[in-house]
Biopython code that builds the backbone (N, CA, C, O; Angstrom):
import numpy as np
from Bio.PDB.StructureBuilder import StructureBuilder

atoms = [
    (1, "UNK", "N", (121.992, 111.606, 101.133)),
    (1, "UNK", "CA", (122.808, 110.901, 100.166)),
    (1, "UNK", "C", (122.568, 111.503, 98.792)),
    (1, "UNK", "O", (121.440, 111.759, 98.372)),
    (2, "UNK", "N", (123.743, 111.724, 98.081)),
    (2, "UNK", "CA", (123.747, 112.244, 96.723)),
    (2, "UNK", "C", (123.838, 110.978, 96.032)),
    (2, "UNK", "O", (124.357, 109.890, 96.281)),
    (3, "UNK", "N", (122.945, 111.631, 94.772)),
    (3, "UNK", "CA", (122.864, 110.393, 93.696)),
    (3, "UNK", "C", (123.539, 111.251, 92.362)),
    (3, "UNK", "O", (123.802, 112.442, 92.530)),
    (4, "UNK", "N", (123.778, 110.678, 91.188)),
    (4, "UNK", "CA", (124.268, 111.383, 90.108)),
    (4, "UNK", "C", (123.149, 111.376, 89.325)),
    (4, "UNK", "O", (122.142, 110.851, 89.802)),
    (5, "UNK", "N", (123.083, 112.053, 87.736)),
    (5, "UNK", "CA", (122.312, 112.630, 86.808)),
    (5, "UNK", "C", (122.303, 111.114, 86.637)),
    (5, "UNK", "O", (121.174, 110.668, 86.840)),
    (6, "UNK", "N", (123.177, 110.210, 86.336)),
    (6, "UNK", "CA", (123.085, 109.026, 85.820)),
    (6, "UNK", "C", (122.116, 108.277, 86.613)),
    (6, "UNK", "O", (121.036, 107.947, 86.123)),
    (7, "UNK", "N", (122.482, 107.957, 87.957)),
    (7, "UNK", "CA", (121.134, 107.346, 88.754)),
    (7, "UNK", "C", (120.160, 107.432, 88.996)),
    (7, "UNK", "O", (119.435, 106.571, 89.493)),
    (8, "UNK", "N", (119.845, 108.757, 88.629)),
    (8, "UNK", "CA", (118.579, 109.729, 88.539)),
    (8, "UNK", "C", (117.791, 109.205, 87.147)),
    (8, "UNK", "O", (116.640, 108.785, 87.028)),
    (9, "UNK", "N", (118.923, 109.402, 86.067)),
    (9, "UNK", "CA", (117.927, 108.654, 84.886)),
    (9, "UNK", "C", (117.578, 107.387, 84.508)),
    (9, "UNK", "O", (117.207, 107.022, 83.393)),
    (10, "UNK", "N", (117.722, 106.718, 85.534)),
    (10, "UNK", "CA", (117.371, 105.142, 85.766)),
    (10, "UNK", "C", (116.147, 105.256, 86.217)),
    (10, "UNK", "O", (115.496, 104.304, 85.786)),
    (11, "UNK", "N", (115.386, 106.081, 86.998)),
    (11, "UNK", "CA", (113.878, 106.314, 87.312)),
    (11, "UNK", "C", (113.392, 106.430, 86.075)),
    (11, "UNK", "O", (113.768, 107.294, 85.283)),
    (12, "UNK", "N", (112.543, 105.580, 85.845)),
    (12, "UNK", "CA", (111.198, 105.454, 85.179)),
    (12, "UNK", "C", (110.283, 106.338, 85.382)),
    (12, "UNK", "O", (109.764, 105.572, 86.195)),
    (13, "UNK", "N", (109.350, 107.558, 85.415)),
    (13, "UNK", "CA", (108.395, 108.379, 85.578)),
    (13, "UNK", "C", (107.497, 108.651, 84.737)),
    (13, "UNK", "O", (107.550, 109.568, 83.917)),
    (14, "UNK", "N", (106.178, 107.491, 84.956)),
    (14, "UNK", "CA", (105.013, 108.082, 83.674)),
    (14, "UNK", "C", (103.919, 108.598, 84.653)),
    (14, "UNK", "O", (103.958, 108.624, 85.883)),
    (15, "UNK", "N", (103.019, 108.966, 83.881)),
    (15, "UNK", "CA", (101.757, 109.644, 83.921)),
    (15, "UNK", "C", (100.301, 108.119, 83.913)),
    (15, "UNK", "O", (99.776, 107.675, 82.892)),
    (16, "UNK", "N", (100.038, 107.709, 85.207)),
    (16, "UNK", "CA", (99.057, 106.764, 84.833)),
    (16, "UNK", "C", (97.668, 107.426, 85.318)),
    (16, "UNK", "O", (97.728, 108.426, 86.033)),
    (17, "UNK", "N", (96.399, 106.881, 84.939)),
    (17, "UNK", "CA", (95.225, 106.942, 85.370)),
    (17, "UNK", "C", (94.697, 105.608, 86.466)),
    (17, "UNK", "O", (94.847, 104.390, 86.372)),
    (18, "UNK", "N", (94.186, 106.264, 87.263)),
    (18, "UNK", "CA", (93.623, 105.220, 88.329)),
    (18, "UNK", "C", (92.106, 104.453, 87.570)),
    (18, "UNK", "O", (91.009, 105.004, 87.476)),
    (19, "UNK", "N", (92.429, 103.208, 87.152)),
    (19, "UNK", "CA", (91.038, 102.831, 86.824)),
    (19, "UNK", "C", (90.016, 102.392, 87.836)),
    (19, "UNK", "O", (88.895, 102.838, 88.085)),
    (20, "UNK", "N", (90.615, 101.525, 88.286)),
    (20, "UNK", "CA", (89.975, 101.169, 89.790)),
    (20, "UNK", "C", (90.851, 100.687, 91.002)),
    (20, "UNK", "O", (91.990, 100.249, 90.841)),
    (21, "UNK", "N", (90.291, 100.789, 92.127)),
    (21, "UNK", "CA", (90.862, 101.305, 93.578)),
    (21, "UNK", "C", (90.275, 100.243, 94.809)),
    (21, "UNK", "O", (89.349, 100.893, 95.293)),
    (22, "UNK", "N", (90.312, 99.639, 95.153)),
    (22, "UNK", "CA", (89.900, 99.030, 96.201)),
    (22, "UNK", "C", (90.772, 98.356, 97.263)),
    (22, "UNK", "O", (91.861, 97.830, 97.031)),
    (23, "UNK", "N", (89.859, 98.473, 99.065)),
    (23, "UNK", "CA", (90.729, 98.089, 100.067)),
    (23, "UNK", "C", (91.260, 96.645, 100.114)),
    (23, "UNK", "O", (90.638, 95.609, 99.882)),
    (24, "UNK", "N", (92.177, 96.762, 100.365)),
    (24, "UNK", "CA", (92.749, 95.172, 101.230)),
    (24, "UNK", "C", (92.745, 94.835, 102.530)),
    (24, "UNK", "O", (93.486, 95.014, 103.496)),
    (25, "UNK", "N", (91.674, 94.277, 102.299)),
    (25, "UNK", "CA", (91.071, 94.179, 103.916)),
    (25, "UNK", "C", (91.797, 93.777, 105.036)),
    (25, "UNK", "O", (92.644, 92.889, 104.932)),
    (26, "UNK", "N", (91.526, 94.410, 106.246)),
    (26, "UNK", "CA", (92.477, 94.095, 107.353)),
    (26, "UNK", "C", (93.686, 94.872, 107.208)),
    (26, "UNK", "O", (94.386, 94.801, 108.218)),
    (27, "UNK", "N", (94.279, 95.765, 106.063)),
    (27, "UNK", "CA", (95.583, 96.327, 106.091)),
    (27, "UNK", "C", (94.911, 97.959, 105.630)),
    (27, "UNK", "O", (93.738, 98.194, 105.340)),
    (28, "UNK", "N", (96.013, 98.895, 105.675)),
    (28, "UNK", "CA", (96.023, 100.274, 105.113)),
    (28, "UNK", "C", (96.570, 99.901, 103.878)),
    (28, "UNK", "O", (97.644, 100.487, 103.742)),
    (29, "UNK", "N", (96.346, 99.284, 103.049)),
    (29, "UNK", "CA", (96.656, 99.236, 101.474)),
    (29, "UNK", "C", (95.190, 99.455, 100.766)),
    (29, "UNK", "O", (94.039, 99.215, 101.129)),
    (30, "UNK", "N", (95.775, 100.024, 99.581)),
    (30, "UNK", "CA", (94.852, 99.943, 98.533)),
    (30, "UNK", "C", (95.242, 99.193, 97.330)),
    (30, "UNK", "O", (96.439, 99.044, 97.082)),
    (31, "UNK", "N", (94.394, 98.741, 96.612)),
    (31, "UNK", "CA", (95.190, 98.020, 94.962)),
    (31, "UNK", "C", (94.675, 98.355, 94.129)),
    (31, "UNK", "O", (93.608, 97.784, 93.906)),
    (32, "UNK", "N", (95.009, 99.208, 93.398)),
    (32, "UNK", "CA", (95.097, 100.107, 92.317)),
    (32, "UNK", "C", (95.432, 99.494, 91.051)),
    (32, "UNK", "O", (96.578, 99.064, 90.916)),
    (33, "UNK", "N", (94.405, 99.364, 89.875)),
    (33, "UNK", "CA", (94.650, 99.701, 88.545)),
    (33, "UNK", "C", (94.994, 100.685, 87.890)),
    (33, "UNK", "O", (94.208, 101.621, 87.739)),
    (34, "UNK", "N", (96.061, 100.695, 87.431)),
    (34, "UNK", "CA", (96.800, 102.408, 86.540)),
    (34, "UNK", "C", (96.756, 101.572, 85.483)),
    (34, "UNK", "O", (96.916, 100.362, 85.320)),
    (35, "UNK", "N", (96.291, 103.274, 84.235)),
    (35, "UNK", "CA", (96.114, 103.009, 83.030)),
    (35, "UNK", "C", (97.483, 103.616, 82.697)),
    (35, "UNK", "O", (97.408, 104.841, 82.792)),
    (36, "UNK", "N", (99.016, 103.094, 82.250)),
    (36, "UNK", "CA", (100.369, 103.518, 81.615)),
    (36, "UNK", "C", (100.323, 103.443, 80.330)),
    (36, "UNK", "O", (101.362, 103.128, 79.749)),
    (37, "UNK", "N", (98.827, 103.777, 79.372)),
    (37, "UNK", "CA", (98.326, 103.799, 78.104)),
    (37, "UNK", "C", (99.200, 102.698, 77.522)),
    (37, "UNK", "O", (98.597, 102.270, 76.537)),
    (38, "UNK", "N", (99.987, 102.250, 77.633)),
    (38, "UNK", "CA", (100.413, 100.777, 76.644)),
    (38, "UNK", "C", (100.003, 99.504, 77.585)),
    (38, "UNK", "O", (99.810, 98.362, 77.171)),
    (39, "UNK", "N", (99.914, 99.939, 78.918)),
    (39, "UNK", "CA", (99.098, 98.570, 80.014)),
    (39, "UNK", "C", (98.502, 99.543, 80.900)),
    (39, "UNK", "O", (98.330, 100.748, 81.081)),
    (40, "UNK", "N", (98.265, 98.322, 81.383)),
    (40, "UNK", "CA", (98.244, 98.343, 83.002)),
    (40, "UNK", "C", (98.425, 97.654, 84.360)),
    (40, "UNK", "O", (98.290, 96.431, 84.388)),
    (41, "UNK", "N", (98.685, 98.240, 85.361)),
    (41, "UNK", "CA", (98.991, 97.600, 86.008)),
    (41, "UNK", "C", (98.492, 97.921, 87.651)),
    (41, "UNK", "O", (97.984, 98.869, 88.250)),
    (42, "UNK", "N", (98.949, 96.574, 87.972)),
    (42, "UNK", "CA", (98.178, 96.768, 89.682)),
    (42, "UNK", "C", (99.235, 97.494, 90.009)),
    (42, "UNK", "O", (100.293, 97.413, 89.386)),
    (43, "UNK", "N", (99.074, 98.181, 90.896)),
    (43, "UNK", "CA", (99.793, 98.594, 92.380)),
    (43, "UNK", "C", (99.113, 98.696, 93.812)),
    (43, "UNK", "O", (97.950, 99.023, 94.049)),
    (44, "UNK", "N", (100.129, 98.335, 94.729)),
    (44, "UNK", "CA", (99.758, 98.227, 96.003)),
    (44, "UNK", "C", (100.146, 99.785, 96.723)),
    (44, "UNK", "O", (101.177, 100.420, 96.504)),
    (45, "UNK", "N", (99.442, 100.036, 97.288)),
    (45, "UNK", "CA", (99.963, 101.379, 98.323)),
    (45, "UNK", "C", (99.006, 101.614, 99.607)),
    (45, "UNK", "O", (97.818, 101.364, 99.808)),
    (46, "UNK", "N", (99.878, 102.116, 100.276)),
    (46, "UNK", "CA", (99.438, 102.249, 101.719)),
    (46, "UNK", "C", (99.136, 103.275, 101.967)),
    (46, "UNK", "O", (99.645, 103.673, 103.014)),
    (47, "UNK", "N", (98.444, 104.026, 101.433)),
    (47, "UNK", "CA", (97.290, 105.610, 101.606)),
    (47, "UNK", "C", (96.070, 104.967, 101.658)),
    (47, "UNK", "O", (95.257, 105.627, 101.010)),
    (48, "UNK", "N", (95.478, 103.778, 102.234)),
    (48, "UNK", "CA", (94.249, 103.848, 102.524)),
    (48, "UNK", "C", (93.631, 104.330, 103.522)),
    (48, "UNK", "O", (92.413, 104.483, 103.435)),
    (49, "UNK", "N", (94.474, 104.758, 104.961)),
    (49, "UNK", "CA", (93.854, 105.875, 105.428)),
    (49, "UNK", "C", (93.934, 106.925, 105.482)),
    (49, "UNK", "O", (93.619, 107.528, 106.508)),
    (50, "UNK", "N", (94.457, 107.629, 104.229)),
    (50, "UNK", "CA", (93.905, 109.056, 103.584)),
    (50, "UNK", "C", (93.265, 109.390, 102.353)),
    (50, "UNK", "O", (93.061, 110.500, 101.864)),
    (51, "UNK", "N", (92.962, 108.173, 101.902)),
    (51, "UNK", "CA", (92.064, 107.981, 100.577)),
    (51, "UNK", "C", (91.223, 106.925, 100.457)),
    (51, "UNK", "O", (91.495, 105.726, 100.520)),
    (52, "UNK", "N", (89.900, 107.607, 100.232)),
    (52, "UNK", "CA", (89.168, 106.618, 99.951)),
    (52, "UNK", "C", (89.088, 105.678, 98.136)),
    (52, "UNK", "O", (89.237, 106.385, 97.139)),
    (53, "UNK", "N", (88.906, 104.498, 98.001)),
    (53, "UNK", "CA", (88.955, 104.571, 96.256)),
    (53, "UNK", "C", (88.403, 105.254, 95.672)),
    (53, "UNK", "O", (88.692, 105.612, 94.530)),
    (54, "UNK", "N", (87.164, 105.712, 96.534)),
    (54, "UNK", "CA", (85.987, 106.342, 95.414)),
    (54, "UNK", "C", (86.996, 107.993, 94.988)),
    (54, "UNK", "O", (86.665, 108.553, 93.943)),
    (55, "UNK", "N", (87.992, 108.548, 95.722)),
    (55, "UNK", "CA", (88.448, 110.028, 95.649)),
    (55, "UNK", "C", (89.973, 109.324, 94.373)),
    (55, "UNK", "O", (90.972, 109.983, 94.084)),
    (56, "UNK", "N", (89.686, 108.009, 93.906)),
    (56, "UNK", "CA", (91.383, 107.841, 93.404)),
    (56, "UNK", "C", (90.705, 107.837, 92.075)),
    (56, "UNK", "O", (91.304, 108.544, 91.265)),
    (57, "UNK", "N", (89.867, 107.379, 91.707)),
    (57, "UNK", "CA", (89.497, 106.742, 90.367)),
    (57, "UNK", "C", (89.045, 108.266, 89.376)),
    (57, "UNK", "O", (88.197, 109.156, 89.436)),
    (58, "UNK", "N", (90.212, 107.870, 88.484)),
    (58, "UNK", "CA", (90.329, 109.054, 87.264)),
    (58, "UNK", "C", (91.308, 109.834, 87.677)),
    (58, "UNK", "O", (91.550, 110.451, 86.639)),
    (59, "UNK", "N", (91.809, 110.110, 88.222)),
    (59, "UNK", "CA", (92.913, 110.843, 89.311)),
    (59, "UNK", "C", (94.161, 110.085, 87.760)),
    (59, "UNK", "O", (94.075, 108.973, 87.239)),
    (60, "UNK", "N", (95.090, 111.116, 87.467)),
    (60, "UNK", "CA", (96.136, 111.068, 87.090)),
    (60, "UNK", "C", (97.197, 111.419, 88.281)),
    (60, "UNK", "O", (97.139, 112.380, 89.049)),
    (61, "UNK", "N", (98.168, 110.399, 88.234)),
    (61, "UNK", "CA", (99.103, 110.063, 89.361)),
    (61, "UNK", "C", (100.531, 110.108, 88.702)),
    (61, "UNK", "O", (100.535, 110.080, 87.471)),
    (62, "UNK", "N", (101.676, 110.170, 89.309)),
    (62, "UNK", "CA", (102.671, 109.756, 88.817)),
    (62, "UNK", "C", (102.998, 108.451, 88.887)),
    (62, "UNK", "O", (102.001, 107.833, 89.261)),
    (63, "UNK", "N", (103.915, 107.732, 88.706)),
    (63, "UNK", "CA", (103.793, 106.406, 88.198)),
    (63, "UNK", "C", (105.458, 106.249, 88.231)),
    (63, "UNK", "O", (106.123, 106.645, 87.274)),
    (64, "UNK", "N", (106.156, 105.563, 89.555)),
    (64, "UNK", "CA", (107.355, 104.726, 88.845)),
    (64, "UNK", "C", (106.809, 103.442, 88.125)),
    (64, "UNK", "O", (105.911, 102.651, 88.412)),
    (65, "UNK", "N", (107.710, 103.539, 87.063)),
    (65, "UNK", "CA", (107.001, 102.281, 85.912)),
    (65, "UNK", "C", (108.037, 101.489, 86.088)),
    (65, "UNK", "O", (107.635, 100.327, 86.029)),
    (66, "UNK", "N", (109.654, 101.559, 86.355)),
    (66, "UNK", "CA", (110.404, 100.510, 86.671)),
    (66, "UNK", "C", (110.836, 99.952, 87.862)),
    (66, "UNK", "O", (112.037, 99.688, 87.916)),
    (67, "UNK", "N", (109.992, 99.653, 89.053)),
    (67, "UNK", "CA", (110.291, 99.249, 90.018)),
    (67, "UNK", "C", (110.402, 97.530, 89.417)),
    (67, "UNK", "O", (109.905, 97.185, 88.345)),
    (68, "UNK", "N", (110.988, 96.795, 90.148)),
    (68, "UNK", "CA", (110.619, 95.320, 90.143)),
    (68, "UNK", "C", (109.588, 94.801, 90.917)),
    (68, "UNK", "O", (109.481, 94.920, 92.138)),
    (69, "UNK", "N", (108.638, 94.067, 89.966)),
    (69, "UNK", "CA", (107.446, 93.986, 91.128)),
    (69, "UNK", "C", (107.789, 93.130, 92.293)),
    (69, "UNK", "O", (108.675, 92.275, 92.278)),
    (70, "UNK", "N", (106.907, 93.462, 93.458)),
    (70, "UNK", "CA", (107.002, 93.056, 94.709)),
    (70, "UNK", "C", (106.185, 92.433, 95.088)),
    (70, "UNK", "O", (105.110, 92.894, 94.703)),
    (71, "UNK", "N", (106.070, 91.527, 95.707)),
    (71, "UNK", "CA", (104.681, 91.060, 96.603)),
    (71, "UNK", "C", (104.915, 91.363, 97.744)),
    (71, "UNK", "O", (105.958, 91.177, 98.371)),
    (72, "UNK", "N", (103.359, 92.149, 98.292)),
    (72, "UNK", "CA", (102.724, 92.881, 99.393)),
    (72, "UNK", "C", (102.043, 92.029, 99.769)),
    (72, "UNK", "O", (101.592, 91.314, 98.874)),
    (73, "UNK", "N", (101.621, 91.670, 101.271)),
    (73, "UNK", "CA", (100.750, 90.874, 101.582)),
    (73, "UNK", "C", (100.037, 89.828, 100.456)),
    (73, "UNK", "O", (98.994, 90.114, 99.868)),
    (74, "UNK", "N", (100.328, 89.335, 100.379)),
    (74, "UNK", "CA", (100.687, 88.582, 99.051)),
    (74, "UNK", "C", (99.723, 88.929, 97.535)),
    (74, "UNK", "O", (99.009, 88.156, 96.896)),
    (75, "UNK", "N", (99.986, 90.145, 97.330)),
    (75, "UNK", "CA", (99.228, 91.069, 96.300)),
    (75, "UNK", "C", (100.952, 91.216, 95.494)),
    (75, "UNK", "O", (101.891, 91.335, 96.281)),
    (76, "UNK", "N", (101.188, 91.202, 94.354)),
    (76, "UNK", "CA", (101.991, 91.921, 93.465)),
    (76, "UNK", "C", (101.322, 93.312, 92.989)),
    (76, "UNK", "O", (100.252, 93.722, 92.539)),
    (77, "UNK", "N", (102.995, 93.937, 93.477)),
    (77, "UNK", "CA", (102.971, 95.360, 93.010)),
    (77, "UNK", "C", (103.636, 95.736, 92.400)),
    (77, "UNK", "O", (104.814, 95.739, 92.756)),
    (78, "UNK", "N", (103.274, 96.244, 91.187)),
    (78, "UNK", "CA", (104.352, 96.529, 89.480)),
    (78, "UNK", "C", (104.388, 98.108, 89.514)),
    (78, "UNK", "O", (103.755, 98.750, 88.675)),
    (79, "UNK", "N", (105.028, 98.633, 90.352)),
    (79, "UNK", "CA", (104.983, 100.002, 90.494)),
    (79, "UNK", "C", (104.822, 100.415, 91.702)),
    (79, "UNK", "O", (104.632, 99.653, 92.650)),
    (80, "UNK", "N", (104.897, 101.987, 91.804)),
    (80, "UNK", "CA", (104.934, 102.506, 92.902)),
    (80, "UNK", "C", (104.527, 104.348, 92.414)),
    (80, "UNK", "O", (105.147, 105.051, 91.617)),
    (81, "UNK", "N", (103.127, 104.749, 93.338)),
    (81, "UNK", "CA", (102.859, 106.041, 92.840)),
    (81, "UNK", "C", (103.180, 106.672, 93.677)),
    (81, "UNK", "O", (103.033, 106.085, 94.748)),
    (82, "UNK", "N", (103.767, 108.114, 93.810)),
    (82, "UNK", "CA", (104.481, 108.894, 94.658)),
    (82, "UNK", "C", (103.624, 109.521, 95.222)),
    (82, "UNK", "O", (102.516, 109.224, 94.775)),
    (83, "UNK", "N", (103.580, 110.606, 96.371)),
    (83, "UNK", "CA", (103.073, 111.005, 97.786)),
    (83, "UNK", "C", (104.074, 112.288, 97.918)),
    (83, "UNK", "O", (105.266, 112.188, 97.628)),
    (84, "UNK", "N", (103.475, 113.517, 98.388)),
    (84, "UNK", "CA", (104.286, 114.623, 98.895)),
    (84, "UNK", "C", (104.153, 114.012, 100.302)),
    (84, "UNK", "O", (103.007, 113.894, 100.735)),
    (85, "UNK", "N", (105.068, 113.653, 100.982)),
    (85, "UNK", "CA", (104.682, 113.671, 102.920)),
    (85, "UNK", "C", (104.803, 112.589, 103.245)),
    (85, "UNK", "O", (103.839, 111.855, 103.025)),
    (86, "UNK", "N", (106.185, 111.919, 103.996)),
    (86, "UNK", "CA", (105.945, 110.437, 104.017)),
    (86, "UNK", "C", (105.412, 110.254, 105.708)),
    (86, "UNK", "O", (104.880, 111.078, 106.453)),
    (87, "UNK", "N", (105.808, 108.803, 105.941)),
    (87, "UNK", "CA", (105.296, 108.786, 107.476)),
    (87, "UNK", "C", (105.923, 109.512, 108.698)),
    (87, "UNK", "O", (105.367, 109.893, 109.729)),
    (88, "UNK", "N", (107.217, 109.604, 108.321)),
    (88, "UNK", "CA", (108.473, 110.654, 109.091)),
    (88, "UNK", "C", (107.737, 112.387, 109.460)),
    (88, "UNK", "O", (107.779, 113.152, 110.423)),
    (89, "UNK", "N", (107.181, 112.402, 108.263)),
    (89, "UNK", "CA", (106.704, 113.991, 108.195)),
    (89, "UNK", "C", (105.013, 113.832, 109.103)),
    (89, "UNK", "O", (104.329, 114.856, 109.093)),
    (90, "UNK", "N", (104.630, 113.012, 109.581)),
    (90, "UNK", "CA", (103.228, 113.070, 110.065)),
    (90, "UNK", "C", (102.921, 113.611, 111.298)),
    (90, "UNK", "O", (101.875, 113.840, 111.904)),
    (91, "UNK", "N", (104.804, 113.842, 111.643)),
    (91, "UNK", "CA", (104.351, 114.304, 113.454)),
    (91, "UNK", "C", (104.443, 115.629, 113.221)),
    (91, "UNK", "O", (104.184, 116.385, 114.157)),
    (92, "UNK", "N", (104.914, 116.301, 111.648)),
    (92, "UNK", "CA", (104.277, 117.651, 111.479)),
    (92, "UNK", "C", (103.249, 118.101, 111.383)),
    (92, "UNK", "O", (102.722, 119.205, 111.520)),
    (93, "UNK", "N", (102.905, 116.862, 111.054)),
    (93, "UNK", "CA", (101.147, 117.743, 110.478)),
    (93, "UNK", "C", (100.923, 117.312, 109.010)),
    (93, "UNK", "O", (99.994, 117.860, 108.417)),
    (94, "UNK", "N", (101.475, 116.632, 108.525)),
    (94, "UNK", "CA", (101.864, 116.684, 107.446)),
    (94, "UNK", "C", (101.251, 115.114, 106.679)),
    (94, "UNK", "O", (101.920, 114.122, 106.971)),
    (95, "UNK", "N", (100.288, 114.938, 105.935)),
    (95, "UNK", "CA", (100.033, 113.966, 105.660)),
    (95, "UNK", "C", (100.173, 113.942, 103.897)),
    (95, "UNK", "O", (100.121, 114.734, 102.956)),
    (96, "UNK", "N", (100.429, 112.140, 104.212)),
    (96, "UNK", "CA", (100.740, 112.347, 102.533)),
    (96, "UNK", "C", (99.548, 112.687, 101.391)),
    (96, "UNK", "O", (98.326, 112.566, 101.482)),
    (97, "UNK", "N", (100.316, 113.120, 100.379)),
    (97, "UNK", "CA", (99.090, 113.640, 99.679)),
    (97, "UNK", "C", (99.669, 113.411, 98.380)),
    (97, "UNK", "O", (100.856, 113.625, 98.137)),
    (98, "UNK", "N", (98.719, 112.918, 97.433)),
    (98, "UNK", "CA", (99.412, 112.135, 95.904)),
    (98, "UNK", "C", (99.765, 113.312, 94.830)),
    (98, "UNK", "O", (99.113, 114.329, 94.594)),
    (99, "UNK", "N", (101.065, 112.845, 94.214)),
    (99, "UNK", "CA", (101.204, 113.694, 92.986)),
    (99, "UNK", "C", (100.565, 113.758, 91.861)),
    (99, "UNK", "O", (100.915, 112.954, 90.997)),
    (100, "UNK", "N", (99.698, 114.507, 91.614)),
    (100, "UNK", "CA", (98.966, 114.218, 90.247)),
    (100, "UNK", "C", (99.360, 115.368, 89.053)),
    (100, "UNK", "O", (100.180, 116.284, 89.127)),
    (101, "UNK", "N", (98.604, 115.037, 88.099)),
    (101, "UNK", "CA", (99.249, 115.575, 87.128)),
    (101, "UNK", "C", (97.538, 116.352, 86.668)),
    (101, "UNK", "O", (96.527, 115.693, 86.424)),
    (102, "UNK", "N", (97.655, 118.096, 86.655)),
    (102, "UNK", "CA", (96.651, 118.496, 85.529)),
    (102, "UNK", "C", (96.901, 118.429, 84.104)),
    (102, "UNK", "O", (97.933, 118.240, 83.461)),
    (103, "UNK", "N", (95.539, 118.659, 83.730)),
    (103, "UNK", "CA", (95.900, 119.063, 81.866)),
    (103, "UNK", "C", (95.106, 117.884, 81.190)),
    (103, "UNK", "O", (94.427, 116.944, 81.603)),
    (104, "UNK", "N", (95.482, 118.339, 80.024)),
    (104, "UNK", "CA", (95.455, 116.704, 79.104)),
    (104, "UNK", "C", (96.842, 116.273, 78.825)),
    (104, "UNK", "O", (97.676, 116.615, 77.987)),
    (105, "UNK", "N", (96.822, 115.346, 79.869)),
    (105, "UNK", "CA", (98.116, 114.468, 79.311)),
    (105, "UNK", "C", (98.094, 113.048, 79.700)),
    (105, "UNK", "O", (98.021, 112.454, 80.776)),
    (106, "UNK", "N", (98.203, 112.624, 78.171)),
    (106, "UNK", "CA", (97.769, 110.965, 77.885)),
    (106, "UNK", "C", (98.801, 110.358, 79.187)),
    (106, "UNK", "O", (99.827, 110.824, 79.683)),
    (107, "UNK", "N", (98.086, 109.224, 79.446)),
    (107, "UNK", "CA", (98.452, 108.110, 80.196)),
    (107, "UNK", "C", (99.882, 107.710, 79.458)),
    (107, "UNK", "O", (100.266, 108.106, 78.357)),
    (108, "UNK", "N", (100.537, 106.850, 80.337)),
    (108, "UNK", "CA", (102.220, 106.714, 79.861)),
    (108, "UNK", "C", (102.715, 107.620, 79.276)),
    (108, "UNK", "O", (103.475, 107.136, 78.437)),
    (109, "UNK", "N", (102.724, 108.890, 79.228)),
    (109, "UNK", "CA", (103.380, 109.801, 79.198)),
    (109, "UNK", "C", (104.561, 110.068, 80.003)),
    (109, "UNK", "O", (104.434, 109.753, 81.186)),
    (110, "UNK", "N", (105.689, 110.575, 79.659)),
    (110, "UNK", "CA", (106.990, 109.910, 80.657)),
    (110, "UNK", "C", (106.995, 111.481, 81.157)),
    (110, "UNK", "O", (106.749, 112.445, 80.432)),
    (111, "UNK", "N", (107.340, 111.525, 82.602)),
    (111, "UNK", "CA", (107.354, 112.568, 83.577)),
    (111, "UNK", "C", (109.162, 112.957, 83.697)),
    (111, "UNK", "O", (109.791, 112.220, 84.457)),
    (112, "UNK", "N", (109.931, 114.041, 82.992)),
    (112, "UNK", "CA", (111.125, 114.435, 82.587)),
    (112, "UNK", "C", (110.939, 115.913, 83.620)),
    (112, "UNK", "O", (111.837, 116.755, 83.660)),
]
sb = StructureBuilder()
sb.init_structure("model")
sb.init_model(0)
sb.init_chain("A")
sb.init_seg("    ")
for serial, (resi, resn, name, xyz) in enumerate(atoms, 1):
    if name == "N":
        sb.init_residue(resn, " ", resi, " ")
    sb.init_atom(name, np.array(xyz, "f"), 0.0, 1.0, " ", f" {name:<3s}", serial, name[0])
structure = sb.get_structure()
């Protein structure tokens, strides 16, 4: 499915820092504090069995910043951090693996 330049710039894309990371027990989620330098916020994601918290924390991630939050197992999630490799791609070989960002580049920094 094609989208236009216009629907495309309705994505939100910042630059957050993982402050802290921990499991939700009984599920493959993790709940994540990102630093989007003007907040922060939880997010929920389901890479807990390819990441441990201790490998997330300080990790610069990408960051949709305008999702509407959701409740996950009844956790709210104000965002959503992106993954090269979804579950479709796993019978390649292919596991997901997070987008991060090198360099110095401040938190909420918008990803163009």
């Amino acid at each position: 499915m094609e989208i236009s330049i216009d629907d495309f710039s309705k994505v939100e894309l910042k630059v957050g820092v993982v402050k802290s990371a921990e499991r939700i027990e009984g599920t493959r989620l993790l709940k994540l504090i990102v630093d989007l330098g003007s907040e922060e916020r939880q997010i929920i994601s389901g890479i807990a069995e390819y990441y441990s918290p201790e490998q997330l924390i300080g990790k610069k991630v990408i960051v949709v910043a305008n999702l509407k939050p959701k409740m996950i197992r009844g956790f709210e999630s104000q965002g959503m951090i992106l993954a090269a490799g979804c579950k479709e791609d796993e019978d390649k070989g292919i596991k997901p693996t997070l987008l991060t960002v090198d360099g110095d580049v401040p938190p909420g920094t918008r990803v163009c």
